[in-house]
Biotite code that builds the C-alpha atoms (Angstrom):
import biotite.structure as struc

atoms = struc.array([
    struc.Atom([78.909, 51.670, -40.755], chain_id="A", res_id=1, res_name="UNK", atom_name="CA", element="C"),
    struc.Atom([82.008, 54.006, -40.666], chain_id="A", res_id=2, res_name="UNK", atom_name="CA", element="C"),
    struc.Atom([83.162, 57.165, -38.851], chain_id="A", res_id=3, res_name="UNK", atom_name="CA", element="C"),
    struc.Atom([83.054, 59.743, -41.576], chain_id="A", res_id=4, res_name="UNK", atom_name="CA", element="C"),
    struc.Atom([84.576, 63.546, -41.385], chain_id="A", res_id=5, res_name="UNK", atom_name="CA", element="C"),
    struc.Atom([81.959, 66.618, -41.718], chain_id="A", res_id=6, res_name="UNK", atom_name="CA", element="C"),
    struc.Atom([83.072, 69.717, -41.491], chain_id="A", res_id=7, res_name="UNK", atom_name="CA", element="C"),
    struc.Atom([84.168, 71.312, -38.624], chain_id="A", res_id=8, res_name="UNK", atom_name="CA", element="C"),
    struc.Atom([82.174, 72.647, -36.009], chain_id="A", res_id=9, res_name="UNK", atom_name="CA", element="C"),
    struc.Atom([82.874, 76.392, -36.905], chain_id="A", res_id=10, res_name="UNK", atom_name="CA", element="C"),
    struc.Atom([81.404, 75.687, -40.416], chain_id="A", res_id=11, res_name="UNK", atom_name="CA", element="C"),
    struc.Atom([78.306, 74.370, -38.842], chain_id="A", res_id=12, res_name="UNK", atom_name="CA", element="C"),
    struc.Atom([76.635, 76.821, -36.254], chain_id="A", res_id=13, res_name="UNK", atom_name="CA", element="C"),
    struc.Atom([72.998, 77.136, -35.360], chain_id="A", res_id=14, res_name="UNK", atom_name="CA", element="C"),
    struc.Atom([70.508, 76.726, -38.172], chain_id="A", res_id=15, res_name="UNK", atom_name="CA", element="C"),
    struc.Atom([72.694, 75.258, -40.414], chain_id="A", res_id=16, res_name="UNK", atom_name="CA", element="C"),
    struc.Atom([72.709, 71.747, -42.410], chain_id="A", res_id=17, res_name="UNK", atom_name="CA", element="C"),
    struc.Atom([75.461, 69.640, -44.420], chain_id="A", res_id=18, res_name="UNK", atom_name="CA", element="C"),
    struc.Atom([75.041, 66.939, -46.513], chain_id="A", res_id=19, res_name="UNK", atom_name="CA", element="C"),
    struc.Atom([77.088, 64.360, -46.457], chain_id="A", res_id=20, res_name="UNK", atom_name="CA", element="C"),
    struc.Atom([77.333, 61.822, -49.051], chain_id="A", res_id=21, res_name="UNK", atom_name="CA", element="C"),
    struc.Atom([77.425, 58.517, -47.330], chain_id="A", res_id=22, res_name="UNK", atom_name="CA", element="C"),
    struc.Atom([75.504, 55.095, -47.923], chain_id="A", res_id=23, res_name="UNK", atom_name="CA", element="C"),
    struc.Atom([72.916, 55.295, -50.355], chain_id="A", res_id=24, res_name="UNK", atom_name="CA", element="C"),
    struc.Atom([71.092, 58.419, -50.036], chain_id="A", res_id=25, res_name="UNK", atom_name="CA", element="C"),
    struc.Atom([73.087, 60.657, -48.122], chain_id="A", res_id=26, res_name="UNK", atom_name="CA", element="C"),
    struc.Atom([72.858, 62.199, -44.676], chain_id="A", res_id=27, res_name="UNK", atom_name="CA", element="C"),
    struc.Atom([72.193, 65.840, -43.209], chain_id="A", res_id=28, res_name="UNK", atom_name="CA", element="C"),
    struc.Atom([73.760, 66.446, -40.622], chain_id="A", res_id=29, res_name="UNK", atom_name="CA", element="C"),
    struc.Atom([72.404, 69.522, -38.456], chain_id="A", res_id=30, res_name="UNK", atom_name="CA", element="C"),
    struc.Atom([72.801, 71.501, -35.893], chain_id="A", res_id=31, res_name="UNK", atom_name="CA", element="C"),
    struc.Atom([69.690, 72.476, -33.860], chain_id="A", res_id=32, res_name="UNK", atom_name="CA", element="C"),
    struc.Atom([70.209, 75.127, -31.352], chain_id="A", res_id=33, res_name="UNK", atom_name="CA", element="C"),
    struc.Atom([73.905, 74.251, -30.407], chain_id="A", res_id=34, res_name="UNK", atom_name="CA", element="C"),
    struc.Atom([73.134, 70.150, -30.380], chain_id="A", res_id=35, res_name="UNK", atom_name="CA", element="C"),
    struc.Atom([74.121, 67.893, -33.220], chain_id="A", res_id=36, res_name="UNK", atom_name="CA", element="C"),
    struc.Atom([71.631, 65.577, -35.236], chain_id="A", res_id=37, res_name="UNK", atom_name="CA", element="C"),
    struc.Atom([71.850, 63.361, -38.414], chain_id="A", res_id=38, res_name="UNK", atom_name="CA", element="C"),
    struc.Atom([69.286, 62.053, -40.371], chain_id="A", res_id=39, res_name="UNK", atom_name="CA", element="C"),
    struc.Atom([68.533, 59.726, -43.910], chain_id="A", res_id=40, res_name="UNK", atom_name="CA", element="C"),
    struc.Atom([67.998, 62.272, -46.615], chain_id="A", res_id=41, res_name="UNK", atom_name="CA", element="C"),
    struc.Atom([65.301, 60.066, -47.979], chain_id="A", res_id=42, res_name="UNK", atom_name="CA", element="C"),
    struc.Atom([61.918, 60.471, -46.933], chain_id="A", res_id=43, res_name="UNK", atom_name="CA", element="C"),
    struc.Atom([59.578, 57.157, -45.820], chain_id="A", res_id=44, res_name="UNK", atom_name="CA", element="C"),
    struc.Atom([56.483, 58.002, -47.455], chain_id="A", res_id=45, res_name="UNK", atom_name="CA", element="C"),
    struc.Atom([57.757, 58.346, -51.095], chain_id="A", res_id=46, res_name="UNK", atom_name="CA", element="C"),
    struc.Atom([61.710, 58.232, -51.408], chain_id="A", res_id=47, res_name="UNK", atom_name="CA", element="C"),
    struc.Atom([61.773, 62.557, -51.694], chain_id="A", res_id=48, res_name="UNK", atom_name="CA", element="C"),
    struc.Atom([65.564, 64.090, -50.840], chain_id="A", res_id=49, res_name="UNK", atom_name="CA", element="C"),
    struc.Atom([63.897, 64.870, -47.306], chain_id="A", res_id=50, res_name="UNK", atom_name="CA", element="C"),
    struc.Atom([67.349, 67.148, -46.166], chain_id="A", res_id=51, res_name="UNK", atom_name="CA", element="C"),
    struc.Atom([66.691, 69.693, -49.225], chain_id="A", res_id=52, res_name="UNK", atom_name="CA", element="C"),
    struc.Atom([63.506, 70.164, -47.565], chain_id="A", res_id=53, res_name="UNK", atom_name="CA", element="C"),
    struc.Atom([62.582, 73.572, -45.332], chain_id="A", res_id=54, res_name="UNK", atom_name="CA", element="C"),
    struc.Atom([63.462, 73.172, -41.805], chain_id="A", res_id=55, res_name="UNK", atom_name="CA", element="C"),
    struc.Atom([61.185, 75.111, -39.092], chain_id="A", res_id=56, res_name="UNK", atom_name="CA", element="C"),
    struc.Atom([58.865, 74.477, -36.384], chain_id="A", res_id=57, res_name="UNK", atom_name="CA", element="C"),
    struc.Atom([55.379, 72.815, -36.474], chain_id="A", res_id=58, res_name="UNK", atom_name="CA", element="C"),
    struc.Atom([51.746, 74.011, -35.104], chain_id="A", res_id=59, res_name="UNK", atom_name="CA", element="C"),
    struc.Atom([50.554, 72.493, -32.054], chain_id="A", res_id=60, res_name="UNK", atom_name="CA", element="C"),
    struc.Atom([47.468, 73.082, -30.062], chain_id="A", res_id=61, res_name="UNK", atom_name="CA", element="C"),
    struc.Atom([47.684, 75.507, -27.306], chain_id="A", res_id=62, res_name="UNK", atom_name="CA", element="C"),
    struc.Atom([44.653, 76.201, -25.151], chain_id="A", res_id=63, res_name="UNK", atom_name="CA", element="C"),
    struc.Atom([43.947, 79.662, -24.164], chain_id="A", res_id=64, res_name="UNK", atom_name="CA", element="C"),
    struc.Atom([46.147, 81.534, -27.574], chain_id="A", res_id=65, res_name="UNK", atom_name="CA", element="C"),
    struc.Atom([44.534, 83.676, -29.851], chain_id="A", res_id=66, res_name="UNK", atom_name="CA", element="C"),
    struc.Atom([44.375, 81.510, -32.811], chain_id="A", res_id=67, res_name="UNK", atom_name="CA", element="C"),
    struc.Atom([44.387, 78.283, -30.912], chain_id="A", res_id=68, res_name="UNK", atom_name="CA", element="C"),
    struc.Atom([47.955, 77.239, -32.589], chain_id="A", res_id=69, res_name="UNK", atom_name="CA", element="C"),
    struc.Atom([51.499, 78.159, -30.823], chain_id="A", res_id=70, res_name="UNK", atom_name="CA", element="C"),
    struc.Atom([54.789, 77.484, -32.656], chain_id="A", res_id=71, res_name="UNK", atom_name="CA", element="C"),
    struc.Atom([57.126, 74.732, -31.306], chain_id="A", res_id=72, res_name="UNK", atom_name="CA", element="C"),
    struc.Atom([59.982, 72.758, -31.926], chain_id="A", res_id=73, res_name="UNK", atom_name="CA", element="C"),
    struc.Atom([61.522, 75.731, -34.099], chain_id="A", res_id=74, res_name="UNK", atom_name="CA", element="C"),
    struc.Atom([64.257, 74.839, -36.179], chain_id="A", res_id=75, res_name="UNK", atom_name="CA", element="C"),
    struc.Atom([64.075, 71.074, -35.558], chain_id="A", res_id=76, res_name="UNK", atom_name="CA", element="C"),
    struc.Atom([61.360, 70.318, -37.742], chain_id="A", res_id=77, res_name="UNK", atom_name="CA", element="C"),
    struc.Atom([62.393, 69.422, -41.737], chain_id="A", res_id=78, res_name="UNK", atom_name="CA", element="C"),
    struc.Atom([59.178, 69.401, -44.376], chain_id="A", res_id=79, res_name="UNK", atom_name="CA", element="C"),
    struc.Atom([60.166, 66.866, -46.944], chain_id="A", res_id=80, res_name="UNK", atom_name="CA", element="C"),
    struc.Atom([59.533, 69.084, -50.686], chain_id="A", res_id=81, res_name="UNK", atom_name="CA", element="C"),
    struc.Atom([57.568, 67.061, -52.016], chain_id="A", res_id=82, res_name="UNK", atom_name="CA", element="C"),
    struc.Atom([54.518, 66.205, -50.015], chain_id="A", res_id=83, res_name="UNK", atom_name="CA", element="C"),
    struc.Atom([55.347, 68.200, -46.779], chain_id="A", res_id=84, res_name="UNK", atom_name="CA", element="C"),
    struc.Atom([55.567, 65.231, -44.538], chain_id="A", res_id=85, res_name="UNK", atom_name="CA", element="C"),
    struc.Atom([57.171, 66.287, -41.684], chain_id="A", res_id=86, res_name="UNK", atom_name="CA", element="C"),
    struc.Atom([60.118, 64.685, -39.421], chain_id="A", res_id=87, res_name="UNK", atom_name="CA", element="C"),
    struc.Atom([61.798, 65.811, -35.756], chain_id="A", res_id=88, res_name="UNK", atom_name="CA", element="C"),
    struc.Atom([65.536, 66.068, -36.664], chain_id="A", res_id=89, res_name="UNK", atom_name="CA", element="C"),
    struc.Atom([66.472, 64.801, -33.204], chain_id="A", res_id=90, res_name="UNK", atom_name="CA", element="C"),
    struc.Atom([64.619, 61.956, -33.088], chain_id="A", res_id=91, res_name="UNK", atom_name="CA", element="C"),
    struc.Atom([63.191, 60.844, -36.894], chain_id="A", res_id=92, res_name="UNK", atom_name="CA", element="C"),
    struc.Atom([59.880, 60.898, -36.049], chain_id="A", res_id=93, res_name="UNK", atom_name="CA", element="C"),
    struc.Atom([57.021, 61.297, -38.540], chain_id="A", res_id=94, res_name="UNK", atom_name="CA", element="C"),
    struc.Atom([55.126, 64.739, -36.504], chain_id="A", res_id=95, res_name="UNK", atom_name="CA", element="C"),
    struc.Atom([51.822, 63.659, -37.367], chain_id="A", res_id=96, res_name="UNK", atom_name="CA", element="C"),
    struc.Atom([52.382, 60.044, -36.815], chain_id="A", res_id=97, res_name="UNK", atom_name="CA", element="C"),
    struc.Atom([55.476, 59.062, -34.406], chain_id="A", res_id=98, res_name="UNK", atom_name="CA", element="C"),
    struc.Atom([55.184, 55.728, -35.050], chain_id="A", res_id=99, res_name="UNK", atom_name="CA", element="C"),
    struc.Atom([56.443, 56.414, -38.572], chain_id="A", res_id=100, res_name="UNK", atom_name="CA", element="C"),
    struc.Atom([60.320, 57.564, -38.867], chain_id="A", res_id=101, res_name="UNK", atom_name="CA", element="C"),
    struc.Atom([63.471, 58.054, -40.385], chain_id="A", res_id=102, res_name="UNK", atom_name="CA", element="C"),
    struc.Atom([66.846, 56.866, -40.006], chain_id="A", res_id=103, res_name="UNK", atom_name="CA", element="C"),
    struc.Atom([69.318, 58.754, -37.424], chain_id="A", res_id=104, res_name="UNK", atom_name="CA", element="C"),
    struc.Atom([72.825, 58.193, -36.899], chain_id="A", res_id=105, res_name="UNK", atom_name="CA", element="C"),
    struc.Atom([75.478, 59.173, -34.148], chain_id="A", res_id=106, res_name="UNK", atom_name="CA", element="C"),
    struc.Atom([76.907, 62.456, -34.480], chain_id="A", res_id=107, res_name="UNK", atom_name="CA", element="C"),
    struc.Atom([80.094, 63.029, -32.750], chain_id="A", res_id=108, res_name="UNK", atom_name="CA", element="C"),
    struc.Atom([82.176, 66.288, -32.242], chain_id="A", res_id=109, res_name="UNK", atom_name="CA", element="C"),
    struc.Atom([85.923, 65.601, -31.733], chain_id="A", res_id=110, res_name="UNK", atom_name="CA", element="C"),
    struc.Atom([89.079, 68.228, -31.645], chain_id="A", res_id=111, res_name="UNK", atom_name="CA", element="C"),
    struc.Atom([86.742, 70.721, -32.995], chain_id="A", res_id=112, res_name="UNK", atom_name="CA", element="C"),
    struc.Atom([85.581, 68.351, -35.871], chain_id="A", res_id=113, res_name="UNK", atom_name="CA", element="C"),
    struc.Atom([82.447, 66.698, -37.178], chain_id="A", res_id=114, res_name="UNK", atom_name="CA", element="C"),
    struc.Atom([81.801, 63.303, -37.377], chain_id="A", res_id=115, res_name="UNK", atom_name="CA", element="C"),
    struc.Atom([79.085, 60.489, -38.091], chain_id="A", res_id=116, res_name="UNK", atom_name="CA", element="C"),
    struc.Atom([78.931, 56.996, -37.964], chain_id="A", res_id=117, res_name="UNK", atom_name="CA", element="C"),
    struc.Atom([77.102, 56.152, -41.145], chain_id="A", res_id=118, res_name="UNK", atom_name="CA", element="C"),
])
């Protein structure tokens, strides 16, 4: 694995995602609320370019709302576009089934740059 350069950290605020292209299939690189995260861009069920997905939040039970649902995890959540799978950017775990995942790397913020070792 090597240290690669990003982008710097102004070009990456809050909500945001590069890709890198690094080993095989890439690897987004994300910023979730003001932390750094990097993940495969290839889904585990079927191969899909999981980091051109939509990134949100998922539905989780929540006793006592309205509909039953409440949103959570906002922003940390990416849907991979082609069968909607979806994975926890800071960890790369499968939402419906943790014991499924995808690959993370380090991310690492240094004199105002981006880095990760991929």
């Amino acid at each position: 694995m090597l240290r690669r350069f990003v982008c710097s950290l102004d070009e990456l605020p809050p909500g945001t995602m590069r890709l890198l292209d690094a080993g095989k299939f890439g690897v987004g690189v994300y910023n979730v609320r003001g932390s750094l995260y990097a993940i495969v861009n290839y889904c585990s069920h079927e191969g899909a370019p999981l980091c051109l997905g939509p990134v949100g939040g998922t539905n989780e039970s929540a006793p006592g709302e309205p509909d039953g649902l409440r949103r959570v995890r906002e922003g940390q959540i990416v849907r991979c576009p082609w069968h909607n799978w979806e994975f926890d950017i800071t960890t790369g775990q499968n939402v419906a089934d943790p014991s499924r995942r995808v690959r993370t790397y380090r991310v690492e913020v240094a004199d105002g740059e981006v880095y990760v070792t991929a």
